[in-house]
C-alpha positions as CSV (number, residue, x, y, z in Angstrom):
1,X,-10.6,13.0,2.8
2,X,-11.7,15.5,5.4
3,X,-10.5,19.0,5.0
4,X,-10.3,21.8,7.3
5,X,-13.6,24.0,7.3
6,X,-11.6,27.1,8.3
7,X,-13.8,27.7,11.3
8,X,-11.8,28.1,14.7
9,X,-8.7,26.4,13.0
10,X,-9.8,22.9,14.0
11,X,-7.9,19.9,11.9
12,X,-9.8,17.6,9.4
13,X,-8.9,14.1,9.8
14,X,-10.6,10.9,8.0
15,X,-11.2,8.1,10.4
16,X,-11.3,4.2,8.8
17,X,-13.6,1.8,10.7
18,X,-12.3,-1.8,9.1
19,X,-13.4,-4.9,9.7
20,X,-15.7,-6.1,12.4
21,X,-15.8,-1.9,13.2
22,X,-17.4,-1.1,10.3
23,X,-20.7,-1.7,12.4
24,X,-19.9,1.5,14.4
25,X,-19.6,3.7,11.3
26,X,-22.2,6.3,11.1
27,X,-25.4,4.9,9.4
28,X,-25.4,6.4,5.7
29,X,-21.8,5.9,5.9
30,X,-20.2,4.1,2.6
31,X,-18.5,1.0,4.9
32,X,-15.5,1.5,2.1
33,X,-14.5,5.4,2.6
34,X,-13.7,7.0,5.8
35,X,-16.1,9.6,7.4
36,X,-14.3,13.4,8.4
37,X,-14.1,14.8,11.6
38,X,-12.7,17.5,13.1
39,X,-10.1,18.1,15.9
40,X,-8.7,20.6,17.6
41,X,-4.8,21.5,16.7
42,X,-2.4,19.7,19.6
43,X,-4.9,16.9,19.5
44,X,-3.3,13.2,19.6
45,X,-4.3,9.8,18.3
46,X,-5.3,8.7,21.3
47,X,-7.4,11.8,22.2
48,X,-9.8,10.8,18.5
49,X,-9.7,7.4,19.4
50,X,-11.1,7.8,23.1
51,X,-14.1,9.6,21.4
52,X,-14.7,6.8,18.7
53,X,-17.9,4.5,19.2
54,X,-15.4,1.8,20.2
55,X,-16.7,0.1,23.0
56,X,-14.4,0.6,26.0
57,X,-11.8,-2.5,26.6
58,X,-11.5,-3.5,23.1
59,X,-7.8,-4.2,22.3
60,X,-6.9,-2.2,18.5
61,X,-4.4,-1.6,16.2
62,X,-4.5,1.5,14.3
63,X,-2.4,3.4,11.9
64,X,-1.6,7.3,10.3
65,X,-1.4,7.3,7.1
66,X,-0.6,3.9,6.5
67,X,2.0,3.7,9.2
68,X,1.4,1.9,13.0
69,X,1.2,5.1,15.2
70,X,1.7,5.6,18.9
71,X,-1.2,7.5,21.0
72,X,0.4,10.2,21.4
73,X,1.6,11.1,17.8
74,X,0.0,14.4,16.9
75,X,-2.6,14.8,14.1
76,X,-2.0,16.9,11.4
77,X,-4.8,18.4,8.9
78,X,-5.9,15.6,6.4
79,X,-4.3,12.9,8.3
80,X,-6.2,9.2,7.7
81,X,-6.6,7.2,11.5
82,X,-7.6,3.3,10.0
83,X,-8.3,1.1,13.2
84,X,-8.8,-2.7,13.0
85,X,-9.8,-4.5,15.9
86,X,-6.9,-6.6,17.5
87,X,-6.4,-10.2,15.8
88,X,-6.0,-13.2,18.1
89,X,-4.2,-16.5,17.8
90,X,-1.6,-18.5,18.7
């Protein structure tokens, strides 16, 4: 997991790229473990997400820590944002 690097007091938060988004993951990235980054505090799910190599439009699920989210939920220092691309069917 990501952890603060005390500089400016920005949060470190692991971000999960699963399934077919695992081909946006950083290159020498291990498509198994999540890579760190860093946020500022105050910032929300949706604020990370928007800066993800996600190509605009797609339709996502993603969870906190195991648990759906909402945009807006805040991050909190060694939170883990997992985002799937959206299943269809029916």
């Amino acid at each position: 997991m990501a952890s603060s690097d005390g500089q400016g007091g920005e949060l470190g938060i692991t971000v999960r790229l699963l399934a077919n988004y695992r081909q946006y993951l950083p290159r020498d990235h291990d498509s198994r473990a999540g890579y760190g980054v860093h946020v500022a505090p105050g910032t929300a799910a949706g604020q990370l997400l928007d800066r993800l190599p996600i190509p605009a439009g797609d339709r996502y699920t993603f969870f906190i820590n195991g648990r759906h989210a909402e945009r807006t939920q805040m991050l909190h220092e060694g939170d883990v944002l997992s985002v799937f691309p959206a299943v269809g069917g029916g």
